[in-house]
C-alpha positions in Angstrom: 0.0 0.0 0.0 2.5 2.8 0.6 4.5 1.9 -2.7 1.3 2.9 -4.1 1.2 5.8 -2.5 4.5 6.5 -3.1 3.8 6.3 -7.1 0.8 8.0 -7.2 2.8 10.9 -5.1 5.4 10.6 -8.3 2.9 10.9 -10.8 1.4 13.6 -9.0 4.5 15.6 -8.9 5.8 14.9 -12.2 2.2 16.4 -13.9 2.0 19.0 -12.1 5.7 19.9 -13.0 5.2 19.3 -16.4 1.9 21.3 -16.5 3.8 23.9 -14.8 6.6 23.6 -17.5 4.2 23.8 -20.5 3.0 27.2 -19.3 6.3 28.4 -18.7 7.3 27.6 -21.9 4.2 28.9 -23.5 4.2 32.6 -22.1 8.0 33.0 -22.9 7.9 31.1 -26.2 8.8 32.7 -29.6 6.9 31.9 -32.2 4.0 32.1 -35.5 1.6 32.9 -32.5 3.6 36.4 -31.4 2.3 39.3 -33.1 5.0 40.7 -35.2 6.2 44.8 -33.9 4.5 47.3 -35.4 6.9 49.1 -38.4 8.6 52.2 -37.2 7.2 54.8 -39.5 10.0 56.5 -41.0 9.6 59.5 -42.9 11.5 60.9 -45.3 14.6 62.9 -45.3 13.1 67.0 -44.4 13.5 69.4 -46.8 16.0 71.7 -46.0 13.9 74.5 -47.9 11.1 74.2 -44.9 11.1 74.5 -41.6 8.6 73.3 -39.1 7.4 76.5 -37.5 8.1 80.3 -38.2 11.3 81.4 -37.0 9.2 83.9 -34.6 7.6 81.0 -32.7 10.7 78.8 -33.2 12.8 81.6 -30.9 10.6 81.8 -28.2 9.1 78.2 -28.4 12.1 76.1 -29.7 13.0 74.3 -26.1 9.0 73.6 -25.3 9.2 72.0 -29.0 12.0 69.9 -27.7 10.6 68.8 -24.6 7.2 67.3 -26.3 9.4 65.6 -28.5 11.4 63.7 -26.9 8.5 63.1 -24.2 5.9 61.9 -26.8 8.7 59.8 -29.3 10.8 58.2 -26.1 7.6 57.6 -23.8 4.7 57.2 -26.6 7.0 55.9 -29.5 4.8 58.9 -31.4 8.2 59.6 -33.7 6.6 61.7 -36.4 5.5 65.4 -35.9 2.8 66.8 -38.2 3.5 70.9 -38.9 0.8 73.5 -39.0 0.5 73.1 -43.2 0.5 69.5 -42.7 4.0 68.7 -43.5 5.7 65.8 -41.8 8.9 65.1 -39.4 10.5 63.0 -37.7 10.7 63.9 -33.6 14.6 64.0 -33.9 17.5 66.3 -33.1 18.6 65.4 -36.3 15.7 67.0 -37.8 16.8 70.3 -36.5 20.3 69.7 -37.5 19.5 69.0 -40.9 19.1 72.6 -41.4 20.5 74.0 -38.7 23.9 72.1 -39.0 26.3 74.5 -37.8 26.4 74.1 -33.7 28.8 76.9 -33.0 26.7 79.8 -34.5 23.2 78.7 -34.6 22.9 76.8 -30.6 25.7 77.9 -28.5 25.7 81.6 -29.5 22.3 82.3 -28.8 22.7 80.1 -25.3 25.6 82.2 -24.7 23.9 85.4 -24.8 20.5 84.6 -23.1 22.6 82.8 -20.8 21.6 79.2 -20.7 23.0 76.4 -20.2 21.0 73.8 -22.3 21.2 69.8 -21.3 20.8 68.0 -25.1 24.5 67.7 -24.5 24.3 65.4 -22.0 23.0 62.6 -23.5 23.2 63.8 -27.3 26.6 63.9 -29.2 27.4 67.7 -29.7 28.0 68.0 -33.5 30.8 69.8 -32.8 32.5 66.5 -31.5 31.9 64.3 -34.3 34.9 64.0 -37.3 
């Protein structure tokens, strides 16, 4: 009688390890089942002729600009900003450096003399120290 009970305790464990297994597997599985990622919407290259505001509210709105940015494209993955006459581009700093390539005169003199010290620099690569 208590081999009996012995095996049946076996067979008992061993099931409920392999159920326990199965579902393991199943969550972490890769496979046909998982829904492919969405595509990253890519648009393309800006045209340098356009910009995506007025200069006027680019002066006094450029950093607010910024901040939406990289709050809606690294929180809400929304990469992709739509302009006033319906023109499209990408939430990027590369964007802004597509036109405005040259660091030295077009950021860090008007920082200089409103006297800020912005913090892209921190985590972005300054243009000025790429080759």
């Amino acid at each position: 009688m208590e081999v009996m009970m012995k095996s049946k305790k076996l067979l008992w464990t061993i099931a409920v390890t392999a159920i326990v297994l199965f579902t393991v597997l199943h969550v972490f599985r890769k496979g046909e089942a998982e829904t492919p990622p969405s595509p990253v919407h890519r648009v393309s290259l800006i045209d340098s002729t356009k910009c995506i505001a007025p200069a006027a509210f680019m002066r006094a709105n450029h950093m607010q600009v910024l901040y939406e940015w990289r709050n809606s494209s690294v929180r809400t993955g929304n990469r992709v900003y739509i302009a006033s006459n319906g023109s499209k581009f990408e939430k990027s700093l590369n964007t802004c450096l597509g036109c405005h390539s040259n660091n030295k005169l077009f950021c860090f003199n008007c920082h200089n003399y409103a006297n800020v010290k912005p913090k892209c620099w921190n985590c972005h690569l300054s243009p000025m120290e790429t080759p």
